[in-house]
PDB file of N, CA, C and O in Angstrom:
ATOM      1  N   UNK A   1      -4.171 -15.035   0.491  1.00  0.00           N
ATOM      2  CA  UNK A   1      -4.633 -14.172   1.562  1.00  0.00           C
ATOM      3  C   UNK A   1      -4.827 -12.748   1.059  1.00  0.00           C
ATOM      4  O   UNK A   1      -5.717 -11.972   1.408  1.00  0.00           O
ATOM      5  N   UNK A   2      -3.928 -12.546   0.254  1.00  0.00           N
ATOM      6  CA  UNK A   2      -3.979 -11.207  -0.062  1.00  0.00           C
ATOM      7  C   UNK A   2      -5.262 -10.654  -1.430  1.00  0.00           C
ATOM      8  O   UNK A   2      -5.584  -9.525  -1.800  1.00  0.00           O
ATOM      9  N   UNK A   3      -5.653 -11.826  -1.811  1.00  0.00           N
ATOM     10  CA  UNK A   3      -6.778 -11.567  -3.131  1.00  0.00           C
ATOM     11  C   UNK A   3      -7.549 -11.758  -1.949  1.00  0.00           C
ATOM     12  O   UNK A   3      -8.265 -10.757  -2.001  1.00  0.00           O
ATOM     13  N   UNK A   4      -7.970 -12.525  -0.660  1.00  0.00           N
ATOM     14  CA  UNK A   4      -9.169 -12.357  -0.171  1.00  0.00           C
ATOM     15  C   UNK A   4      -9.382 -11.303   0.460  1.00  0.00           C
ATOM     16  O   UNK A   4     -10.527 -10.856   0.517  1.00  0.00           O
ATOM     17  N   UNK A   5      -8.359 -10.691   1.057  1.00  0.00           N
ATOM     18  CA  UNK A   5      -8.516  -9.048   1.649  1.00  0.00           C
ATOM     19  C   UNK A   5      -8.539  -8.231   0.364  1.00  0.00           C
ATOM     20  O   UNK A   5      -9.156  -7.256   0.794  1.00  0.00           O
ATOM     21  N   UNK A   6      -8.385  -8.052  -0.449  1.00  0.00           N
ATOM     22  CA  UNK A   6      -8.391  -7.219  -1.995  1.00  0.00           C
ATOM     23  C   UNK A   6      -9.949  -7.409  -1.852  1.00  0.00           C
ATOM     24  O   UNK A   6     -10.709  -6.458  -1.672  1.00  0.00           O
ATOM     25  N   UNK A   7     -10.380  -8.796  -1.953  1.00  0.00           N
ATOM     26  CA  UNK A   7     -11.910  -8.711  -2.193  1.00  0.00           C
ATOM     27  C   UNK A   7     -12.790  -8.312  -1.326  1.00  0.00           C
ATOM     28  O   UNK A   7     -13.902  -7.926  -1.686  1.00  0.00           O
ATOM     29  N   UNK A   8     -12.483  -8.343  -0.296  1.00  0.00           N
ATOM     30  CA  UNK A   8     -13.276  -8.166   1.287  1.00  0.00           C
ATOM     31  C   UNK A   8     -13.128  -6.665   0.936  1.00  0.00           C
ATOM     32  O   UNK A   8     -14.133  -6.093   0.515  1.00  0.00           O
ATOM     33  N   UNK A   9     -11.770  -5.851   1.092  1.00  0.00           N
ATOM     34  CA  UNK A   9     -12.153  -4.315   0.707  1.00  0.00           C
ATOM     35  C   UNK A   9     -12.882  -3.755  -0.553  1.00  0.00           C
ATOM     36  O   UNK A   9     -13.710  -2.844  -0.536  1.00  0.00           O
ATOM     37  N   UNK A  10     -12.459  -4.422  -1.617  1.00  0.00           N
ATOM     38  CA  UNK A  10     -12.978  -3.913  -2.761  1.00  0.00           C
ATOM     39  C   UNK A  10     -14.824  -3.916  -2.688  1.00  0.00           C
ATOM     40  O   UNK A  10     -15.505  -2.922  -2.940  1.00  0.00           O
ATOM     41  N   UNK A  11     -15.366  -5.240  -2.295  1.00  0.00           N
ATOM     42  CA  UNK A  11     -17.248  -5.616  -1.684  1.00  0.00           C
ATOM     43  C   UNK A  11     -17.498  -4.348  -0.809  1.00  0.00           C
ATOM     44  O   UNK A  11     -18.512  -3.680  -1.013  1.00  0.00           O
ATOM     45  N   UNK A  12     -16.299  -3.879   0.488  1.00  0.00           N
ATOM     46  CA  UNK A  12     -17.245  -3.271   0.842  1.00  0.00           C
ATOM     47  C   UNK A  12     -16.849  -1.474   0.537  1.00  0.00           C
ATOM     48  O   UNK A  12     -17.534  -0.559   0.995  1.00  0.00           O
ATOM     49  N   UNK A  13     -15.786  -1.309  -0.202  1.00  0.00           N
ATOM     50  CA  UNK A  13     -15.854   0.271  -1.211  1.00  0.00           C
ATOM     51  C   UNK A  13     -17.597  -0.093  -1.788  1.00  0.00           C
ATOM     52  O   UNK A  13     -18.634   0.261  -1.228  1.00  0.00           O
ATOM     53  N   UNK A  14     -17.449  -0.927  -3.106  1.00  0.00           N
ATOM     54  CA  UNK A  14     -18.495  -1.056  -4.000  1.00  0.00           C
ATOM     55  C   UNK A  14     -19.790  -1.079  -3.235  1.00  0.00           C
ATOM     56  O   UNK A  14     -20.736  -0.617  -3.874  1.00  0.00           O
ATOM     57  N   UNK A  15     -20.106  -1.573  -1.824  1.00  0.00           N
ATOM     58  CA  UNK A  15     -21.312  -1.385  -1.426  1.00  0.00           C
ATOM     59  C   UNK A  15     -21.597  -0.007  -0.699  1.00  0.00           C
ATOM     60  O   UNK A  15     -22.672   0.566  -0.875  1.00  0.00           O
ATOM     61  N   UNK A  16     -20.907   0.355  -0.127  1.00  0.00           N
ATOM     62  CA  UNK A  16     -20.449   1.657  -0.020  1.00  0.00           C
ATOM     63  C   UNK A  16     -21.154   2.372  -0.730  1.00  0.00           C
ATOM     64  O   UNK A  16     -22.346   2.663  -0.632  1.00  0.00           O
ATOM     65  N   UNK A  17     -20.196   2.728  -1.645  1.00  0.00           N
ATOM     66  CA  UNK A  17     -20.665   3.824  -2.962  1.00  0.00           C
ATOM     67  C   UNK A  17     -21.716   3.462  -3.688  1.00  0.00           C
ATOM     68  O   UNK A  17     -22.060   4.358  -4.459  1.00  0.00           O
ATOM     69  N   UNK A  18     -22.549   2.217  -3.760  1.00  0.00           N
ATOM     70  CA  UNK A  18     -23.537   2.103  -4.673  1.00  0.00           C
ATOM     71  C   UNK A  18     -24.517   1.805  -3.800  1.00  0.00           C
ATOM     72  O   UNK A  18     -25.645   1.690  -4.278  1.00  0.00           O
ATOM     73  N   UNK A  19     -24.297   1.566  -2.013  1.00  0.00           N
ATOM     74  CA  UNK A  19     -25.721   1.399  -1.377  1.00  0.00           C
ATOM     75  C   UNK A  19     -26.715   2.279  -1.623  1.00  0.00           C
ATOM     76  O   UNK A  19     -26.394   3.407  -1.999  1.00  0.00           O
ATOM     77  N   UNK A  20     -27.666   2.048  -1.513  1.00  0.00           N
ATOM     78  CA  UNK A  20     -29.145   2.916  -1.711  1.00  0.00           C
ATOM     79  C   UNK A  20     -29.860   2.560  -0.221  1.00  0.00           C
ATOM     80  O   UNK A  20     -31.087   2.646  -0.230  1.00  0.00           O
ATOM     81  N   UNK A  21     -29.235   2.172   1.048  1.00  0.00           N
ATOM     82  CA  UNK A  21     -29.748   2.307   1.771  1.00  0.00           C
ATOM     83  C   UNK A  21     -30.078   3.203   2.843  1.00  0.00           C
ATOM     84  O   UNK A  21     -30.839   3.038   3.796  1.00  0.00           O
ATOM     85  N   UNK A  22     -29.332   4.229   2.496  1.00  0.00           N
ATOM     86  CA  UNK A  22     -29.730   5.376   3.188  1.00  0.00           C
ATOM     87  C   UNK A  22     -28.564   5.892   4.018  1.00  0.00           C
ATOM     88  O   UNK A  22     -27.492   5.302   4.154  1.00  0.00           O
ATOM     89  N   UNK A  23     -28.939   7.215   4.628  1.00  0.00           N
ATOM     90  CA  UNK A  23     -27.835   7.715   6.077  1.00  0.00           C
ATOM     91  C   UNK A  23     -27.625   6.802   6.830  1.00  0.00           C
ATOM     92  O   UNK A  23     -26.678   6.016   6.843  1.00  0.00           O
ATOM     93  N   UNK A  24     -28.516   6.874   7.495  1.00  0.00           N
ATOM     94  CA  UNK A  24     -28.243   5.016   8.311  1.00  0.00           C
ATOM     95  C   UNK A  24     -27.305   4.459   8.335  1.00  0.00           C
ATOM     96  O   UNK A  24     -26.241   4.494   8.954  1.00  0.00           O
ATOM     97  N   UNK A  25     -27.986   3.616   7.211  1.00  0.00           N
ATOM     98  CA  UNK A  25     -26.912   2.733   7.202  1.00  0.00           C
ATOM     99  C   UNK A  25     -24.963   3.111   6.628  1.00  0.00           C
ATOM    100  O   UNK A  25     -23.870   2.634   6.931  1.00  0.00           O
ATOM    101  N   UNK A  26     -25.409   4.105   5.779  1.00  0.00           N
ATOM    102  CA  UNK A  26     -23.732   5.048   5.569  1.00  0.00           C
ATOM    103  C   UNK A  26     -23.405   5.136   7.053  1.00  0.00           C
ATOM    104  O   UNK A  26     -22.339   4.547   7.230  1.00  0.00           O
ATOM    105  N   UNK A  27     -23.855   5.600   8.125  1.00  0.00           N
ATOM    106  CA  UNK A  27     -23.335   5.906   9.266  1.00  0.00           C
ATOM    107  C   UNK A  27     -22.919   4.842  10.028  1.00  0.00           C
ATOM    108  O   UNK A  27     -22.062   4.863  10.912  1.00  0.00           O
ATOM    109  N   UNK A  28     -23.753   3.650   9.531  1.00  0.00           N
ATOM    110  CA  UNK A  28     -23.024   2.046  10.718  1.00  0.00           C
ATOM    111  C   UNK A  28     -21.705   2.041   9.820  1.00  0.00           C
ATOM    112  O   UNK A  28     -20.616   2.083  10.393  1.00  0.00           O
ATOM    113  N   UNK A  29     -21.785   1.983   8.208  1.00  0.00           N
ATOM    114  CA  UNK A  29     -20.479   1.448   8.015  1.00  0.00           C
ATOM    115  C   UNK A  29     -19.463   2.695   8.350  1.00  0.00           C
ATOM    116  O   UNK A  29     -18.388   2.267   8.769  1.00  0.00           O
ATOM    117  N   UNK A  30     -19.508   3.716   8.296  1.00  0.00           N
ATOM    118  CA  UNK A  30     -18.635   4.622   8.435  1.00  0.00           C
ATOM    119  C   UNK A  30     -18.288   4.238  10.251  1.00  0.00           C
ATOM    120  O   UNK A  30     -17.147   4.385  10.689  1.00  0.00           O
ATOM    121  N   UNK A  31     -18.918   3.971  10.739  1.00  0.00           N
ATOM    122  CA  UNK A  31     -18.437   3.672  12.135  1.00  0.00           C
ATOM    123  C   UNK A  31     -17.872   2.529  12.405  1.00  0.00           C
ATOM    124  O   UNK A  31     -16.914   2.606  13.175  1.00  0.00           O
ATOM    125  N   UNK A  32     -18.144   1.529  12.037  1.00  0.00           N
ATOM    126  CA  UNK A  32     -17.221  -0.114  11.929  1.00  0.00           C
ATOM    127  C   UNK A  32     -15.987   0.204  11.107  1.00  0.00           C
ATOM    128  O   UNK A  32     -14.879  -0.263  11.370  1.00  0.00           O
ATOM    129  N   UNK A  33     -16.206   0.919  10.228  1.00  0.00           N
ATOM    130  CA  UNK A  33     -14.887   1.174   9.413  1.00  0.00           C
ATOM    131  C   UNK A  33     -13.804   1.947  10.182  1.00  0.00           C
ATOM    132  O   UNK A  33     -12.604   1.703  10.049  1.00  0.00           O
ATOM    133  N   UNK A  34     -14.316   2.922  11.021  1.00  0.00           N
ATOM    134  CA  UNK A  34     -13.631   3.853  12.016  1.00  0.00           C
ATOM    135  C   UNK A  34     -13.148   2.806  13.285  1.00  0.00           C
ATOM    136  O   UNK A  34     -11.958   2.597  13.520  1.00  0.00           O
ATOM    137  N   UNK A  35     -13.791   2.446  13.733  1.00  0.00           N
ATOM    138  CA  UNK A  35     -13.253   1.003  14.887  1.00  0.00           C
ATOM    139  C   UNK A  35     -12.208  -0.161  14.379  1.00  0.00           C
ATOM    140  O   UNK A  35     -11.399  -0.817  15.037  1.00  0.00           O
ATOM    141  N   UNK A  36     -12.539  -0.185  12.851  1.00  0.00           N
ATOM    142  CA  UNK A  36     -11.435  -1.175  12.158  1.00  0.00           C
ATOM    143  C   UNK A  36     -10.234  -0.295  11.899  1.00  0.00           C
ATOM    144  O   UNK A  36      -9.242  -1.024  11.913  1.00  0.00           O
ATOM    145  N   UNK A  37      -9.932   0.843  11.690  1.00  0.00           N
ATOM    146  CA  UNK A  37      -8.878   1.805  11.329  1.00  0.00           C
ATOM    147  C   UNK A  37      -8.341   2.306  12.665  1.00  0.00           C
ATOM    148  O   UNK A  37      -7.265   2.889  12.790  1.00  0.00           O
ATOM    149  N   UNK A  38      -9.157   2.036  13.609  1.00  0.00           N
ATOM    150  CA  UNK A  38      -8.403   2.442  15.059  1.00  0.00           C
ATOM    151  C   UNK A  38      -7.832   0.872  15.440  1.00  0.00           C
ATOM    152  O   UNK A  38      -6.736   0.971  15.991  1.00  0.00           O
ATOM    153  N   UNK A  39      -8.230  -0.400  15.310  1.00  0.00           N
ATOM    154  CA  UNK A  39      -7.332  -1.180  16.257  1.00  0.00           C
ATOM    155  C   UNK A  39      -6.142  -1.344  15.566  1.00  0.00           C
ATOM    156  O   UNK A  39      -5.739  -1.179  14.415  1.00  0.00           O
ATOM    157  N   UNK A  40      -5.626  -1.792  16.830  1.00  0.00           N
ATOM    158  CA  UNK A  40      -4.420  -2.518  16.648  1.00  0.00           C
ATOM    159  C   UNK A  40      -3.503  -2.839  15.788  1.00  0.00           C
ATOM    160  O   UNK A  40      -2.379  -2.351  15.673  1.00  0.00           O
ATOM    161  N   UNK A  41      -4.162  -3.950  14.976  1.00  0.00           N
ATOM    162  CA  UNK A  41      -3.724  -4.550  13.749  1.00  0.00           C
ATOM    163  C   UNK A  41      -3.307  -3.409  12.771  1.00  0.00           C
ATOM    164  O   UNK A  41      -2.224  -3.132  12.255  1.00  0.00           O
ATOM    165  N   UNK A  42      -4.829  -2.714  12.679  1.00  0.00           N
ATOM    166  CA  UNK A  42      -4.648  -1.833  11.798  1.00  0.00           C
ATOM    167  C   UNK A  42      -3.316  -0.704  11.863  1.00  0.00           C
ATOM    168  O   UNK A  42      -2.527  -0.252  11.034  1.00  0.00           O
ATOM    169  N   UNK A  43      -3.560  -0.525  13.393  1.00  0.00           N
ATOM    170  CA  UNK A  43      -2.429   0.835  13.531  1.00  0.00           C
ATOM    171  C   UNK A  43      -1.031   0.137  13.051  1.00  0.00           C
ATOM    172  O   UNK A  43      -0.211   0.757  12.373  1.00  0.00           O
ATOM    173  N   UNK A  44      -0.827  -1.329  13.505  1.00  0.00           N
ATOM    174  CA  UNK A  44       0.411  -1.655  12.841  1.00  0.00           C
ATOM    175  C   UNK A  44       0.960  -2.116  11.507  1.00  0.00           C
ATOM    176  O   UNK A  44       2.069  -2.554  11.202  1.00  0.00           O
ATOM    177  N   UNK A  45      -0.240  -1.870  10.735  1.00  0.00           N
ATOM    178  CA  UNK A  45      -0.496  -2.172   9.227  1.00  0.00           C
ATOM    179  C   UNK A  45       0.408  -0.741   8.766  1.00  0.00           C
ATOM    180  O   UNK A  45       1.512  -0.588   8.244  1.00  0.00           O
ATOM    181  N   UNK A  46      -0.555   0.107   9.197  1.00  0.00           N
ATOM    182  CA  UNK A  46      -0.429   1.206   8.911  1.00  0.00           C
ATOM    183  C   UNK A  46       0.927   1.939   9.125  1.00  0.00           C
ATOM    184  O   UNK A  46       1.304   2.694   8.229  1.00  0.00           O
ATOM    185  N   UNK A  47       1.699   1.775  10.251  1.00  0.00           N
ATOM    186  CA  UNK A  47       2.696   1.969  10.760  1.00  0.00           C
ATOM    187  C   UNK A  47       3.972   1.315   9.608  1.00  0.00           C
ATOM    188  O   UNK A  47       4.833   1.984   9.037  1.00  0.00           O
ATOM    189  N   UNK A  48       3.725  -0.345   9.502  1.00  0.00           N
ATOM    190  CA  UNK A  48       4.676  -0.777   8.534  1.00  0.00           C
ATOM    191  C   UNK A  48       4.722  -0.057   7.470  1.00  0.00           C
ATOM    192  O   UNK A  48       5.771   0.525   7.190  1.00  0.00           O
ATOM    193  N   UNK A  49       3.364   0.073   6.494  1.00  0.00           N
ATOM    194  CA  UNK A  49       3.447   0.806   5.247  1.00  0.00           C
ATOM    195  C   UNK A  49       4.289   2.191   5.307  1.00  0.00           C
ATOM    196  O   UNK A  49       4.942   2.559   4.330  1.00  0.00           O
ATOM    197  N   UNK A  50       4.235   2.963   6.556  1.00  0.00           N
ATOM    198  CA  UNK A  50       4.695   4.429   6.629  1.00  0.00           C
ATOM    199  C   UNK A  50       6.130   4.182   6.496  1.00  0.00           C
ATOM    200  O   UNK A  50       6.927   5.013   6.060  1.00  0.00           O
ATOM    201  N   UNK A  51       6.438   2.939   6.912  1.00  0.00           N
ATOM    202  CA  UNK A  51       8.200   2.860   7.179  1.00  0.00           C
ATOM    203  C   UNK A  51       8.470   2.433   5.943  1.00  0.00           C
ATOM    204  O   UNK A  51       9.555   2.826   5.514  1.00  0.00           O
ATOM    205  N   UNK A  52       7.843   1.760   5.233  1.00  0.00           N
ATOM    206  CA  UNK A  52       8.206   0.933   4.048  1.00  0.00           C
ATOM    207  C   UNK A  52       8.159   2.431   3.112  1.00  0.00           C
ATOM    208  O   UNK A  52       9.163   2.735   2.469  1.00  0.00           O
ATOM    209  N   UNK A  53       7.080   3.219   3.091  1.00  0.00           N
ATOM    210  CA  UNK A  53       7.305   4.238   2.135  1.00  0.00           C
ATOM    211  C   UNK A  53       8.278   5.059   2.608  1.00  0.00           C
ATOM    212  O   UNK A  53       9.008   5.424   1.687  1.00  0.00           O
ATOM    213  N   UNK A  54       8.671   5.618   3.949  1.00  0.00           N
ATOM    214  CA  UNK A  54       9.553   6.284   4.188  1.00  0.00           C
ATOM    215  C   UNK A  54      11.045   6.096   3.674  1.00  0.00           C
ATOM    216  O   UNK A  54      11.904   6.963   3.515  1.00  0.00           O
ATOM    217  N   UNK A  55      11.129   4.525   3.426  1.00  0.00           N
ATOM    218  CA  UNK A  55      12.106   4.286   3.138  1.00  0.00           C
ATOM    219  C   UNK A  55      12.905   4.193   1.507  1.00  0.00           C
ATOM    220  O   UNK A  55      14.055   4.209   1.068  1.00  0.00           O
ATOM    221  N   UNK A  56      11.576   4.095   1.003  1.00  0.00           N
ATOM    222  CA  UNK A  56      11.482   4.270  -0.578  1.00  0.00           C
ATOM    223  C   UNK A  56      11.926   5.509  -0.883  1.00  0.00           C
ATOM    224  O   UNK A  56      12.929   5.790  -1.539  1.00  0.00           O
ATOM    225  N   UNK A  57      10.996   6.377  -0.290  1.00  0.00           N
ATOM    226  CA  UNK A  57      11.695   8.014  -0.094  1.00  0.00           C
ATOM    227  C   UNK A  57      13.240   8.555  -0.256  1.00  0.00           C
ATOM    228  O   UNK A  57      13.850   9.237  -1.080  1.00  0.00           O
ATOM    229  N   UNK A  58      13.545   7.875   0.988  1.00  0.00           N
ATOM    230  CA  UNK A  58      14.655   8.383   1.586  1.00  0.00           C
ATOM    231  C   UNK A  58      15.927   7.384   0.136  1.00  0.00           C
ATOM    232  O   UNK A  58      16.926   7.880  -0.384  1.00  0.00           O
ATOM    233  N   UNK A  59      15.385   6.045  -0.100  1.00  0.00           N
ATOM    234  CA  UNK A  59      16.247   5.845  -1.701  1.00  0.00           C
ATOM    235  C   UNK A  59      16.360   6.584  -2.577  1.00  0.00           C
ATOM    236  O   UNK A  59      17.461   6.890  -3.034  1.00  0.00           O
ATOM    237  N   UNK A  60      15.002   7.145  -3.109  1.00  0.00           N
ATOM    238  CA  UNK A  60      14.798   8.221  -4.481  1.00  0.00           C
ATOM    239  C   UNK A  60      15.425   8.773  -4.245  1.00  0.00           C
ATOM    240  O   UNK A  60      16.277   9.109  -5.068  1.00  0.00           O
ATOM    241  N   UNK A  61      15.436   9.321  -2.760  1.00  0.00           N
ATOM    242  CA  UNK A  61      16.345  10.844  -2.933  1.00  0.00           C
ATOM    243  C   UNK A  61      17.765  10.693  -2.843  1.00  0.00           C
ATOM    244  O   UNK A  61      18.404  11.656  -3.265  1.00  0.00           O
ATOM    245  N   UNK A  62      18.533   9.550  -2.320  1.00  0.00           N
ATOM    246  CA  UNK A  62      20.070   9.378  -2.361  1.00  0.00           C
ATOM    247  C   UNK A  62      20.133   8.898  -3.400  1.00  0.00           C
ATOM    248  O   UNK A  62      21.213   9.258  -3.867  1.00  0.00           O
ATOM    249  N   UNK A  63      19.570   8.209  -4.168  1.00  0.00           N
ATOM    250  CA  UNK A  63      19.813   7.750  -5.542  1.00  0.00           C
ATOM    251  C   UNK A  63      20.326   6.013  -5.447  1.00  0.00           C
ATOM    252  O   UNK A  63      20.314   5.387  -4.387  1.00  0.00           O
ATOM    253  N   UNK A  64      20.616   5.623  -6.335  1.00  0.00           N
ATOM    254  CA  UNK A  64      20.819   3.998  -5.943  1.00  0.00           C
ATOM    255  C   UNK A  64      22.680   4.348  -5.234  1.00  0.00           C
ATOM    256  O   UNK A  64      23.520   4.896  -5.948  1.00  0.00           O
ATOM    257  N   UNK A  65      22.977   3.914  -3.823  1.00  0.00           N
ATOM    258  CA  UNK A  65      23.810   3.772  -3.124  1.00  0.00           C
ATOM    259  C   UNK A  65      24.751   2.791  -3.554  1.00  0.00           C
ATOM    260  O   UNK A  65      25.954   2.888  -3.312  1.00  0.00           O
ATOM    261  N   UNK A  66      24.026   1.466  -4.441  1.00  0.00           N
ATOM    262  CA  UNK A  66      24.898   0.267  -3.936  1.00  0.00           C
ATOM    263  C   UNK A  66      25.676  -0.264  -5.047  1.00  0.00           C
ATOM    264  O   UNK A  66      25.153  -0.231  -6.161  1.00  0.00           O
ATOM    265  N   UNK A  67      26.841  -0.748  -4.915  1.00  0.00           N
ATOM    266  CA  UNK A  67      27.763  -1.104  -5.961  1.00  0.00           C
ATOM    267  C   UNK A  67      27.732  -2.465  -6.677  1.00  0.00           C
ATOM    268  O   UNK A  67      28.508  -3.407  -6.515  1.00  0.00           O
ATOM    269  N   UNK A  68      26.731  -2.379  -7.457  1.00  0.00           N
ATOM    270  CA  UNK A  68      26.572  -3.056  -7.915  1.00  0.00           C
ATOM    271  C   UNK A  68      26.955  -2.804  -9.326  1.00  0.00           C
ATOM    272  O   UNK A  68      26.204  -1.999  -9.875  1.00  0.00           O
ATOM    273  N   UNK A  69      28.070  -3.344 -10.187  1.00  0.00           N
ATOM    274  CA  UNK A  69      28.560  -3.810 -11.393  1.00  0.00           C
ATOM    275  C   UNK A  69      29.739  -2.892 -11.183  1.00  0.00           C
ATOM    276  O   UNK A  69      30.460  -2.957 -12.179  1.00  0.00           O
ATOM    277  N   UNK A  70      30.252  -1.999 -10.207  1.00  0.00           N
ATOM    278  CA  UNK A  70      31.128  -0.926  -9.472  1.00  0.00           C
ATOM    279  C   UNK A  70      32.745  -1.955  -9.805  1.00  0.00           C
ATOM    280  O   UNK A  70      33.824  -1.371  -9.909  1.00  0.00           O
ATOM    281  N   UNK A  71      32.660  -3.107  -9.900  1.00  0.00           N
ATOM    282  CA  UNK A  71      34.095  -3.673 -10.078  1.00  0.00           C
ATOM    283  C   UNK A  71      34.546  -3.876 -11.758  1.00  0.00           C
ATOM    284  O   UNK A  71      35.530  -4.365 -12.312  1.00  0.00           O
ATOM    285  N   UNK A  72      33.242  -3.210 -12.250  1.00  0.00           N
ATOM    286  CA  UNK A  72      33.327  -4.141 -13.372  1.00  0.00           C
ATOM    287  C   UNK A  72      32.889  -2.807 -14.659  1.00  0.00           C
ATOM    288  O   UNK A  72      31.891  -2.107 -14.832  1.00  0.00           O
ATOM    289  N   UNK A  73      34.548  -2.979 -15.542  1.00  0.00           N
ATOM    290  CA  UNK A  73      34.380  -2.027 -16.512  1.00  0.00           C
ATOM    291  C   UNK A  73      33.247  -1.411 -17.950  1.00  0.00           C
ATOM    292  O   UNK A  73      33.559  -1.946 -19.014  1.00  0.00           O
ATOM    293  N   UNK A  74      32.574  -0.846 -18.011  1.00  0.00           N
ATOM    294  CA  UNK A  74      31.759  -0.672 -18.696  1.00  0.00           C
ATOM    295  C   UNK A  74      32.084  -0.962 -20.613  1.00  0.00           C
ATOM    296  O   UNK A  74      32.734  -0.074 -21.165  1.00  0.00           O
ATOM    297  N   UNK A  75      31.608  -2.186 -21.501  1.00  0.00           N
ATOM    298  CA  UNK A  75      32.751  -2.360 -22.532  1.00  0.00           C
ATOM    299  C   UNK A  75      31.121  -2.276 -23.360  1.00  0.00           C
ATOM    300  O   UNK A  75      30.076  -2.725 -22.888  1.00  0.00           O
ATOM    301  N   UNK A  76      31.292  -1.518 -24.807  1.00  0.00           N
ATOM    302  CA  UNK A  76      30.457  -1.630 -25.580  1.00  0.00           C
ATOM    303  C   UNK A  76      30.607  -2.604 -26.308  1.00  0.00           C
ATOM    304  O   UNK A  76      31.737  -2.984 -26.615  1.00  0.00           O
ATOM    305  N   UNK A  77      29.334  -3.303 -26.801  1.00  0.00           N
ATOM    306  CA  UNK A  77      28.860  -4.777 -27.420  1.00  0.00           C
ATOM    307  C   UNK A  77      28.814  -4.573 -28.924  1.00  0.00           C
ATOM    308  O   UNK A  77      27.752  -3.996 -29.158  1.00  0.00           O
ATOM    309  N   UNK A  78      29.471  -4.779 -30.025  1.00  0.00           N
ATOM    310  CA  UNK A  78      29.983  -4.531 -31.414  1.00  0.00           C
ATOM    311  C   UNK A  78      29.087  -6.196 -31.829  1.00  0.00           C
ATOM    312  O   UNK A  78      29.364  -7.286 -31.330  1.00  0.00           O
ATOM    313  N   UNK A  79      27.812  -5.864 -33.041  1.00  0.00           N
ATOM    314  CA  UNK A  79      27.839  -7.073 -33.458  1.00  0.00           C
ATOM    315  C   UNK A  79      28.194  -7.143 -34.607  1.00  0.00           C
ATOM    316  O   UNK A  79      28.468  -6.114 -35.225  1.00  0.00           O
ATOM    317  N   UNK A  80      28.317  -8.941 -35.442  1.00  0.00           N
ATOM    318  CA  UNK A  80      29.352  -9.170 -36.058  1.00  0.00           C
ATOM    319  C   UNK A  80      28.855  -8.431 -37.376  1.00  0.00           C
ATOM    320  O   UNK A  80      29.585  -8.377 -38.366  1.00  0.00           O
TER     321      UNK A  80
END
């Protein structure tokens, strides 16, 4: 699912930027594109990603929290 939406956006960037069909037609897609970025779906696409990065954020900046190897003494590895 996710390579066919990769491709569906990537076709229509590339037609986009390399149409030669004129204002026009720049102006239908700029307007379907604007109606697709306002519904629904989208707003809750959009919404998840903000939380998902917000939350990445808010890690970097406390640093890793979790105790992981925390029971367990740090011993250097001597080979033979």
């Amino acid at each position: 699912m996710r390579l066919k939406f990769g491709l569906v956006i990537g076709f229509a960037v590339g037609y986009l930027m390399g149409s030669k069909a004129g204002r026009y037609r720049y102006d239908q897609i700029m307007k379907a594109l604007g109606k697709i970025g306002q519904s629904e779906p989208a707003q809750k696409a959009r919404e998840e990603a903000m939380k998902l990065v917000d939350e990445a954020k808010q890690g970097f900046r406390n640093g890793s929290r979790d105790d992981i190897g925390a029971d367990t003494s740090v011993r250097a590895v001597t080979l033979p």
